[in-house]
N, C-alpha and C positions, 0 to 999 in steps of 0.2 A: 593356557592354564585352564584348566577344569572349574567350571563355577560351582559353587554352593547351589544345592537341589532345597527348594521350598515347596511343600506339596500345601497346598489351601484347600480348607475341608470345610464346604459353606453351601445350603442349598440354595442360596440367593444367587441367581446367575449374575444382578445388577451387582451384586456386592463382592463377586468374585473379579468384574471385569476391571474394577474400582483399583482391589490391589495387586492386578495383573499390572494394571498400566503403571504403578509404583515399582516390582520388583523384576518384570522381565527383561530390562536391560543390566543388571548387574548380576541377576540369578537364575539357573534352570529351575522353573516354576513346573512344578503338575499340579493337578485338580481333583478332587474327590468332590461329587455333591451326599455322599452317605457314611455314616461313623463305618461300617461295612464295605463301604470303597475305598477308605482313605485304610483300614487294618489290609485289604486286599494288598492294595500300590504300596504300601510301607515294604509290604515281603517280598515284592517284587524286583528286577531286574535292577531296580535307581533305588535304592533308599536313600529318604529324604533326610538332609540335616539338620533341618529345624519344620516342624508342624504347627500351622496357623488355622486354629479348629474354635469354631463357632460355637459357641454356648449352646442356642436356641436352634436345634432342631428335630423332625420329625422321625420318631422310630426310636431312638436313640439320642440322648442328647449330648453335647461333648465332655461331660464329665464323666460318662459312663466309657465313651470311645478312650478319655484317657484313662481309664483305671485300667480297659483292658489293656493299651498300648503297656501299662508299665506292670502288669501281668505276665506280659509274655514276652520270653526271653532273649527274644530276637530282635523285639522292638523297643524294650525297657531303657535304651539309655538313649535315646531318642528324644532329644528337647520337643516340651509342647508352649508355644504360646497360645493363651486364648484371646478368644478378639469377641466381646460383650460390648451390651450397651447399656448395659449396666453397672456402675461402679460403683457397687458397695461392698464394705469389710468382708461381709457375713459370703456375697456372690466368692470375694478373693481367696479368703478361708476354704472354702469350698475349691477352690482350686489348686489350693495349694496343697487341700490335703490329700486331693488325688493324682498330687504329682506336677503337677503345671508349675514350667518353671518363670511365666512372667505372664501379663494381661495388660490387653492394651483395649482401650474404650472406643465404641464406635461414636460418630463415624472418625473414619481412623486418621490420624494425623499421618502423610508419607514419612517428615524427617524422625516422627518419635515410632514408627514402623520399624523403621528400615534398622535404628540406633541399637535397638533391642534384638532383633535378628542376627545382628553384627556383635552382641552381646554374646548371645545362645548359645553364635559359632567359636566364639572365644572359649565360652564356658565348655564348650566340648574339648575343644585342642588342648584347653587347660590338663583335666580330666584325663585325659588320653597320655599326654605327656607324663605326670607325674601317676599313674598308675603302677609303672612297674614299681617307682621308690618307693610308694604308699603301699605294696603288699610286702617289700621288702620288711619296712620299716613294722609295722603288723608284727610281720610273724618274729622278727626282734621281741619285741615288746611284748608276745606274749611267752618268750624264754626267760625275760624278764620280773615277769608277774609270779610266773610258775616258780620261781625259786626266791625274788624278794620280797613278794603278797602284794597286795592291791595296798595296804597304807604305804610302801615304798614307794611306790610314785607320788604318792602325795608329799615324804619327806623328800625326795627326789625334787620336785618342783617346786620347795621353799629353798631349798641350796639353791637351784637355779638365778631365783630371785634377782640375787644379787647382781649377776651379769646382764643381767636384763636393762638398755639405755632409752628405751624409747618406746612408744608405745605400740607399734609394729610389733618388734620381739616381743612387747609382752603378750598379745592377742596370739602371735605362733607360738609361744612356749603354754599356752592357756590350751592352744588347738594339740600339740604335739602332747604334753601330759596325759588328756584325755583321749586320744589316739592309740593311748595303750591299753587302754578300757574297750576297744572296737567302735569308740562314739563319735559318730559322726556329727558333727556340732557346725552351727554356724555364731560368732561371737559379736556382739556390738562393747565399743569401747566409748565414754562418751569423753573424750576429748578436752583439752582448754578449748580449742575454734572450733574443730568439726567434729561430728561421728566419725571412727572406724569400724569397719564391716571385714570380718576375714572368715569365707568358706574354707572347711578342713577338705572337702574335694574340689575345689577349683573358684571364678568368680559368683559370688553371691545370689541368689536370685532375686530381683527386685521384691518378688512376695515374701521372701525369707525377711528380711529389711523392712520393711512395712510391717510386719505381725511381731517383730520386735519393739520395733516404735509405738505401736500399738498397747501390747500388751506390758509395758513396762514399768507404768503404776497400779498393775493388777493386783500384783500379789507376790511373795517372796518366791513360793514356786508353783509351778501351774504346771498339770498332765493332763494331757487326753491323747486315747489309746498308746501309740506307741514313742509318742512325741513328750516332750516338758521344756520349760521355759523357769530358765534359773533366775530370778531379777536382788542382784545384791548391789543397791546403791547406782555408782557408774559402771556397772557390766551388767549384762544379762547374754543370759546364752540357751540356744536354743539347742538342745539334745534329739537327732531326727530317727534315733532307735533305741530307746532306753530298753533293756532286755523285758522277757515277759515274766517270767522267773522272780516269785514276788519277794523272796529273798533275797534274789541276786539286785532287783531292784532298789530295794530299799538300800543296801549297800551301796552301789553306784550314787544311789541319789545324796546320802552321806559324804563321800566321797568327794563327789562333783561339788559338792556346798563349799566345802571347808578349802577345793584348789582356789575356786571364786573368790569367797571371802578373804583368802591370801593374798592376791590377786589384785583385790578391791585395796588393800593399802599400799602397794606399790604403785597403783595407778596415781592414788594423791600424792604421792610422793614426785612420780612424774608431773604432774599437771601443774605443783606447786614448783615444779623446776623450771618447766617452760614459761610461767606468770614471772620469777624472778629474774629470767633470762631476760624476757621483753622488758623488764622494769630496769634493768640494768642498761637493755640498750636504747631506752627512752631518758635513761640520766645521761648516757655517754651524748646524744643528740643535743640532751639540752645544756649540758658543758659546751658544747663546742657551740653555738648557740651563743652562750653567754663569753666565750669568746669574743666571739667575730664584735659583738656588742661592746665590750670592753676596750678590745685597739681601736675600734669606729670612737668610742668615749673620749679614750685617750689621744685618739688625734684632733677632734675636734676641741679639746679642754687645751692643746699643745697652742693649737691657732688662736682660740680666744685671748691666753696670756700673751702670746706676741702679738696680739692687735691691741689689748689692753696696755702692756709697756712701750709703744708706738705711740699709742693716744695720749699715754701722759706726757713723754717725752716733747710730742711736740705742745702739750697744754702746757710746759711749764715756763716759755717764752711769756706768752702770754698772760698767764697768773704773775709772773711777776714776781717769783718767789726766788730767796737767798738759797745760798749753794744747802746751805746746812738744813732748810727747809724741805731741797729736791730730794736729797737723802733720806731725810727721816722717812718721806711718805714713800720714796720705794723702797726700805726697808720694812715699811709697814707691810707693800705689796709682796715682797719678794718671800716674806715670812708665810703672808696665808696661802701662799702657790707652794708652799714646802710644805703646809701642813695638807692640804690638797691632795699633794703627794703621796706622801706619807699613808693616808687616806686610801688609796690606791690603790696602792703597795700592799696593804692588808686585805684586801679583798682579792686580791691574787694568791694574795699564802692561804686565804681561805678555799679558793679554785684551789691551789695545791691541795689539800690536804682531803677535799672532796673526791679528788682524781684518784689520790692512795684508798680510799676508801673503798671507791671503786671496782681498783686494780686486786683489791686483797679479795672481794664480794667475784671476781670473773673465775680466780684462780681457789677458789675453797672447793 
């Protein structure tokens, strides 16, 4: 089987030997030490499946190497990782906006290397895979648009709603709505337990995901140049070609508000399903719980009374008491072990009736 082609584009010969010795047993590695070597060997005989291109270097620095990589048409869908040793927002922004699809810090960690690499390559096969659906579905949708208008997908995507069971569907049907817009979006959901992250072209880039997280108490909406950042509550989404057409934009940006904020109530709605689901199945735990509690109760209250009518039995030799006397006192006994009882017994019809309540809260 053919390995994945890594081509490392770094003028540090020590720092190139570094994540030689990480990746040339699982990948065919080449070498560029110039942003002008590494656009050379991309067009060459091997193109590389993922590019591992250094920030800091001489002539050319790798931001500039990738803008032209994703420039030019041959090279453009070419994953770039960068490898900095600097990790700040403002450095990642920076590379995100010229295309870099992750960043890893020096000096470099092999397993958080290699993780991302094996990410990259996902992210391509992704990509690749659903390309023909994704232009299928495109040019649907704009047959669509042309004869229902651009607010039909937005009543389009409130019908939806409704089938909508989980928060997966809703982030695809969030991706797919806006899909018929040509907007290529990546979406964060904020979940009961975790974030959801779903790219509308394939797995996410870790810097897509970060400049979300980021920017999510900034502002309701946030542009620059051809990019915007939608933030309504628990969604935000990031729009990575808002047209330029300042018309056409301000419609979109209308547009895309009102599917979110849609959007945003069906998410509480789920979120508040999944908290009554766990809460449901944190009573069903402690019924059964208060079970096991209650036969443990009742067998040890079972043994007390037969040790207890044992003790008197044989104490009544001894006390010395008339027949009429043995009687009264265990009818005395045998009354308050029935009220006991009795006692019980009602805290079980209450466990019933807990159980219905239950049963009716699993099934609405």
């Amino acid at each position: 089987m053919e390995k994945n082609r890594v081509l490392i584009v770094d003028d540090s010969v020590q720092d190139i030997a570094v994540v030689m010795g990480v990746l040339s047993v699982n990948y065919a590695v080449q070498v560029a030490t110039s942003g002008l070597n590494a656009l050379e060997q991309a067009k060459g005989a091997y193109t590389p499946d993922v590019v591992l291109l250094d920030v800091s270097m001489p002539e050319m620095d790798g931001y500039e190497v990738c803008r032209r990589f994703k420039e030019d048409d041959e090279l453009k869908d070419i994953d770039i990782i960068f490898v900095s040793a600097n990790d700040s927002i403002e450095e990642k922004l920076k590379g995100y906006d010229v295309g870099g699809l992750d960043y890893v810090t020096k000096p470099v960690r092999p397993e958080e290397l290699v993780r991302k690499i094996e990410l990259a390559i996902q992210s391509k096969q992704q990509r690749n895979s659903i390309l023909e659906e994704k232009n299928y579905a495109f040019n649907t949708a704009m047959t669509a648009m042309s004869t229902a208008g651009e607010l039909g997908v937005v009543m389009d995507f409130f019908r939806k709603l409704s089938t909508v069971e989980n928060h997966q569907q809703l982030a695809e049907q969030i991706a797919q709505s806006l899909r018929q817009y040509d907007l290529k979006t990546v979406i964060r959901l904020k979940a009961s337990d975790e974030d959801l992250y779903l790219d509308s072209e394939g797995a996410p880039a870790q810097l897509a995901k970060e400049l979300l997280t980021k920017v999510a108490e900034s502002g309701r909406i946030i542009e620059w140049k051809e990019r915007a950042v939608f933030n309504f509550g628990s969604i935000s989404v990031l729009i990575k070609n808002m047209p330029e057409d300042a018309d056409l934009r301000g419609r979109y940006r209308d547009t895309v508000a009102m599917v979110i904020e849609g959007a945003t109530t069906k998410l509480e709605v789920l979120n508040r399903d999944v908290q009554l689901g766990q809460l449901i199945r944190d009573a069903q735990q402690a019924l059964t719980e208060v079970d096991q509690e209650q036969l443990v109760h009742k067998q040890q209250t079972q043994k007390l009374v037969e040790s207890l009518t044992q003790d008197l039995e044989r104490s009544f030799l001894a006390w010395e008491l008339t027949e009429t006397q043995e009687d009264t006192l265990m009818d005395m006994v045998n009354n308050t072990i029935d009220k006991s009882v009795l006692h019980f017994e009602a805290g079980e019809e209450i466990d019933l009736k807990m159980r219905s309540v239950l049963d009716r809260l699993i099934h609405i």
